[in-house]
PAKE-964718 format. One record per residue: residue number from 1; residue in one letter; x, y, z of N, C-alpha, C, CB in turn. Coordinates in steps of 0.02 Angstrom, whole numbers. Last residue first. Glycine has a CB too. Layout:
N
  num  residuo    n_xx    n_yy    n_zz   ca_xx   ca_yy   ca_zz    c_xx    c_yy    c_zz   cb_xx   cb_yy   cb_zz
  NUM        A       X       Y       Z       X       Y       Z       X       Y       Z       X       Y       Z
...
END
This chain:
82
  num  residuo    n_xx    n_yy    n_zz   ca_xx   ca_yy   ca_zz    c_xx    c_yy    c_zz   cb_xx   cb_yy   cb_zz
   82        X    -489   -3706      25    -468   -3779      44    -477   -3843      50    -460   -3782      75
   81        X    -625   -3634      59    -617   -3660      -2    -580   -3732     -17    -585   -3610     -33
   80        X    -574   -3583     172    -660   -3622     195    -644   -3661     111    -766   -3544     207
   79        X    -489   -3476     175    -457   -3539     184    -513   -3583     199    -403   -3540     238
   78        X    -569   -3378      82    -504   -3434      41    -505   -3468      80    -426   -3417      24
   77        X    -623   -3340     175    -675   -3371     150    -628   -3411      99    -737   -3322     122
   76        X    -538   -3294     263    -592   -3339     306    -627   -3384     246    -657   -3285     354
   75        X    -521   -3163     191    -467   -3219     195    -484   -3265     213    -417   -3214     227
   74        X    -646   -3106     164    -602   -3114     126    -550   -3190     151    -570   -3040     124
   73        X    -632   -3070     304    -718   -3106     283    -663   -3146     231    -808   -3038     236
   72        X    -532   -2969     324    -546   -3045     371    -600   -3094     343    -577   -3028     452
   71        X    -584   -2887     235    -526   -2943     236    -505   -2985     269    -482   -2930     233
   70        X    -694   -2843     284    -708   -2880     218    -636   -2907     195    -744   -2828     158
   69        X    -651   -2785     404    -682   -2836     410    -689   -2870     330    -746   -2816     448
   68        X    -572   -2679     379    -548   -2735     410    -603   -2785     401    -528   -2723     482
   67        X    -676   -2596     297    -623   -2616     272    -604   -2680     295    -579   -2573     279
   66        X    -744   -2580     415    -780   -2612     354    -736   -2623     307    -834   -2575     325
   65        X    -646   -2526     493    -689   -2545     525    -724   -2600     471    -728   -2487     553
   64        X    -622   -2394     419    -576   -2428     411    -625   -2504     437    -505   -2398     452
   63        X    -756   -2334     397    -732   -2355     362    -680   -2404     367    -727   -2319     341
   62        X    -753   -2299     533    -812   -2344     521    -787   -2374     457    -890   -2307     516
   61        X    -675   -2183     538    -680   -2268     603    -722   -2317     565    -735   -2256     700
   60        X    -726   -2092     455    -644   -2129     443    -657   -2211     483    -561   -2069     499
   59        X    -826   -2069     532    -841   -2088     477    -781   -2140     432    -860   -2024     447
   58        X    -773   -2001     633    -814   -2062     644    -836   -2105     577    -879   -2038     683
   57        X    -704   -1890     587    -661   -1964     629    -701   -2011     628    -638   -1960     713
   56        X    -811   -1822     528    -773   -1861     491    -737   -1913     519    -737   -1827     461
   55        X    -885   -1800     664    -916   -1833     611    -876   -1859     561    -958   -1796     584
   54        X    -807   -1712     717    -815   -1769     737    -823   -1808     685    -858   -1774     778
   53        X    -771   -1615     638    -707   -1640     624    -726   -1697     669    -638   -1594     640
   52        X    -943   -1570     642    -897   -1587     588    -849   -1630     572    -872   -1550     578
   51        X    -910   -1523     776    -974   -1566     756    -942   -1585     700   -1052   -1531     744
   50        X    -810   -1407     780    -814   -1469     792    -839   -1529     800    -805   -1469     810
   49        X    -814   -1353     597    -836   -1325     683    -822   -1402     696    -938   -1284     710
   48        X    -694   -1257     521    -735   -1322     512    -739   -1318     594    -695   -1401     465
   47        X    -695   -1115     437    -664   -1134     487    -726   -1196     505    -644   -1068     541
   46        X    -687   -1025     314    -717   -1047     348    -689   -1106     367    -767   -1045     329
   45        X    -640    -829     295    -610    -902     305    -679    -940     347    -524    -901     360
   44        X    -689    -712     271    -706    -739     239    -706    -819     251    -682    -714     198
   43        X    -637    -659     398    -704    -660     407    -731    -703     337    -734    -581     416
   42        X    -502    -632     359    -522    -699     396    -589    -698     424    -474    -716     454
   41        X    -516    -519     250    -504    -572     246    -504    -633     285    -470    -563     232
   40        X    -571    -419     332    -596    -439     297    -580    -516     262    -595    -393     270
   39        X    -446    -412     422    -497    -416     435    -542    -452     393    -508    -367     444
   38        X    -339    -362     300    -351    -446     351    -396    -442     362    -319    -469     418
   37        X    -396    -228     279    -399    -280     232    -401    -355     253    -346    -271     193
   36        X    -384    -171     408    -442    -196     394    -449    -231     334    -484    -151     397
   35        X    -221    -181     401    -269    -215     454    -349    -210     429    -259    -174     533
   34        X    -202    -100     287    -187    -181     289    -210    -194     338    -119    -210     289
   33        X    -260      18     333    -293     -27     264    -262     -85     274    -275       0     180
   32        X    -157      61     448    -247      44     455    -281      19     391    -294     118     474
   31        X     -39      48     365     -71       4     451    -128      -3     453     -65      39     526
   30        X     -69     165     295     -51      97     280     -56      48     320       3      92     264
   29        X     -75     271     405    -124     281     346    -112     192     312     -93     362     280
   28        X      78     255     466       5     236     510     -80     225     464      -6     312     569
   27        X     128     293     365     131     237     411      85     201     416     142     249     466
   26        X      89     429     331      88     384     291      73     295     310     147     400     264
   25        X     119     487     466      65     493     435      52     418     370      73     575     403
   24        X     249     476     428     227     454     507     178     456     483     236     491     578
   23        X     274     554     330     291     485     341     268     470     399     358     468     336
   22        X     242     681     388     216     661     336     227     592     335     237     694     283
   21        X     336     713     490     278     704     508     229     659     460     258     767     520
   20        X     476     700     408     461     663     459     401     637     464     471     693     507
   19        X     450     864     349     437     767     325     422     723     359     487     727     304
   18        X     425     938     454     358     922     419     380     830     377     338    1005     346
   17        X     550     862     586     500     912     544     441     889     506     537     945     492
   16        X     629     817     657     613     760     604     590     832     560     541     682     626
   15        X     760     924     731     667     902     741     674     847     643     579    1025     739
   14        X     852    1009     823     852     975     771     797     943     790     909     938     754
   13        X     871    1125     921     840    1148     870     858    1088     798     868    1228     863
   12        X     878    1028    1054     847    1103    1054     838    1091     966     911    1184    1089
   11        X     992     955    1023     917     936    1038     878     978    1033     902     913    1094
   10        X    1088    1021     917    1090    1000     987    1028     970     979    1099    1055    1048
    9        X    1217    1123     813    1153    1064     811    1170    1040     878    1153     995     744
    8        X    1218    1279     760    1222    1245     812    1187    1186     802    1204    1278     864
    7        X    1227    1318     611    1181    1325     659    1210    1280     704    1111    1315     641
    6        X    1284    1436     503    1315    1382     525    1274    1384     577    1387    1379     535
    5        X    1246    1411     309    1228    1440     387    1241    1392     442    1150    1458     396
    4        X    1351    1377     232    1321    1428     194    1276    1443     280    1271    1399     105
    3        X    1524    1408     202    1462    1360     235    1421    1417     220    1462    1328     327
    2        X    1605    1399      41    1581    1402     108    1533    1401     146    1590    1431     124
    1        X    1741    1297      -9    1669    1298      -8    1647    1332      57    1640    1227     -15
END
């Protein structure tokens, strides 16, 4: 088989070239739609402010709070039956 051009390969005359470039292109063309697609997407997310995640702890407190107590009431009032 014979060679068909025999070129020296060094640094000098080996290069990615136009493909290369094209995929580099591509890359970077895909980088920038999936980053503004996220974008868009955690501007949708809603995120609970901390007025909020008070208000529920306090709401949890109060419950348990009225819980405990209608079983202390509860049990106080079997052993008043006795």
């Amino acid at each position: 088989m014979p060679a068909l051009t025999a070129i020296p390969l060094n640094d000098d005359t080996v290069s990615p070239g136009i493909l290369g470039f094209v995929v580099f292109l591509a890359l970077v063309a895909a980088t920038v739609f999936l980053v503004r697609s996220m974008t868009n997407q955690m501007k949708k997310i809603q995120a609970p402010r901390e007025a909020d995640l008070k208000q529920q702890e306090w709401e949890r407190a109060q419950a348990s709070k009225a819980a405990g107590s209608e079983k202390s009431g509860a049990a106080s009032a079997d052993g008043e039956d006795s």
